[in-house]
C-alpha positions in Angstrom: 0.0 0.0 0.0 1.2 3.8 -0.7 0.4 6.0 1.7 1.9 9.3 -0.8 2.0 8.8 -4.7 4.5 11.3 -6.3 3.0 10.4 -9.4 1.8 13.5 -11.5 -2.2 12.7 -11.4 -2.0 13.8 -15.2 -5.2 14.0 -15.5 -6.0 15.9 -12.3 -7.0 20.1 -11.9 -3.1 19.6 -9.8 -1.3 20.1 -13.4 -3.6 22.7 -14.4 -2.0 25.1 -12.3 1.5 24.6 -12.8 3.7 27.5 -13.5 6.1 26.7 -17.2 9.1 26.3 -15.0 8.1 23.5 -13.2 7.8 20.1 -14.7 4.6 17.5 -14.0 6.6 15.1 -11.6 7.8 17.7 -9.8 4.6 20.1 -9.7 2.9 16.8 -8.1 5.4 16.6 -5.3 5.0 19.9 -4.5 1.4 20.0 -4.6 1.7 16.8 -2.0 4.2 18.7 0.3 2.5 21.4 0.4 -0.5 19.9 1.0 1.6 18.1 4.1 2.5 21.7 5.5 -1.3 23.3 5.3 -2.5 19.6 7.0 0.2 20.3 10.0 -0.9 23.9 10.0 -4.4 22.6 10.8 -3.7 20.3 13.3 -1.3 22.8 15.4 1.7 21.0 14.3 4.1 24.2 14.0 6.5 26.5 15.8 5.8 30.2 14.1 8.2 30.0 10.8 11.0 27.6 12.6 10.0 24.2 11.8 10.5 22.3 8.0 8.9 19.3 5.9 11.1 18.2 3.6 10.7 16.1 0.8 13.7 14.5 -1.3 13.1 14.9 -5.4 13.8 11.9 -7.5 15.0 12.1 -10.5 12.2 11.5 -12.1 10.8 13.9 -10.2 13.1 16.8 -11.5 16.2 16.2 -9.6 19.2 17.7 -10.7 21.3 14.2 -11.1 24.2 15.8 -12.6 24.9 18.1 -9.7 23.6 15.4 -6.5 20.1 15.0 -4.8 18.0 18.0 -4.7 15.1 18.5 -2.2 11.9 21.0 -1.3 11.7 22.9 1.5 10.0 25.8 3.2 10.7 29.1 2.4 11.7 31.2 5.4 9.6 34.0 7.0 6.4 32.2 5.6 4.3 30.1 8.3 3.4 26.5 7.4 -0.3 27.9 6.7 1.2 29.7 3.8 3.3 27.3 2.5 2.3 26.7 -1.2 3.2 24.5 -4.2 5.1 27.2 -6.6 6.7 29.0 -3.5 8.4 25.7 -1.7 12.6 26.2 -2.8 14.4 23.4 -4.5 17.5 23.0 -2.9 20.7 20.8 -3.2 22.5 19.0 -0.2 25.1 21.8 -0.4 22.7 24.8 0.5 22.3 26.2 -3.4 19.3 26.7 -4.2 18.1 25.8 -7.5 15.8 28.1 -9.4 14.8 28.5 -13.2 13.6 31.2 -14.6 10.5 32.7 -14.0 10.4 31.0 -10.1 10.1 33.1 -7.4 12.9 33.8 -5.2 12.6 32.9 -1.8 15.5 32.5 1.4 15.7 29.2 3.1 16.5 28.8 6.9 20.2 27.5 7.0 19.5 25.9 10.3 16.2 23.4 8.4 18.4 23.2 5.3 21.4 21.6 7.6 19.5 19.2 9.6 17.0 18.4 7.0 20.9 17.6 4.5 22.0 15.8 7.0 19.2 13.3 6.8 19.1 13.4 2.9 22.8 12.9 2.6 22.6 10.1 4.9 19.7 8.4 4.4 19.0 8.0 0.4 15.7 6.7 0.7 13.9 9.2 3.2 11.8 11.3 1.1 
């Protein structure tokens, strides 16, 4: 049993909002972690703007293979509540973020982005 598909939903209203710079597999995991974020939001599961959900990217998904695992996170200064799809940062196990154009730009917490590394680095299968 799955308990969280990455797959794209293809035929779902999910892709009809995805921004050009974003591929389908990826626009579906986002749409799922964010999803995860506004669910914790709801249920009280948060600390103001100081807590993260990750969510490792396959490469399927729209991971940068080339340059090592990538991975979403929060964007910092935002509280879980307004965590959405097109404004969680892609981000590589070194701290760069990794935009295209046309995505917004937003900061990442350097404390979530080195604990939540850690655990991608060491721990492949953790998404």
């Amino acid at each position: 049993m799955t308990v969280l598909s990455l797959s794209p939903d293809s035929g779902s209203d999910i892709q009809a909002h995805r921004p050009t710079w974003c591929g389908p597999r990826e626009w579906g995991a986002r749409v799922k972690l964010a999803a995860c974020y506004r669910i914790f939001a709801q249920l009280g599961w948060t600390e103001l703007i100081y807590n993260h959900i990750t969510l490792r990217l396959q490469p399927e998904d729209g991971a940068d293979d080339d340059d090592g695992p990538t991975f979403l996170i929060n964007p910092f200064g935002l509280t879980y509540a307004e965590v959405c799809a097109s404004n969680l940062v892609k981000i590589d196990l070194q701290g760069n973020v990794r935009r295209t154009a046309g995505q917004p730009d937003w900061p990442v917490n350097p404390a979530g982005f080195t604990v939540h590394a850690a655990i991608h680095a060491g721990i492949p299968g953790a998404h």
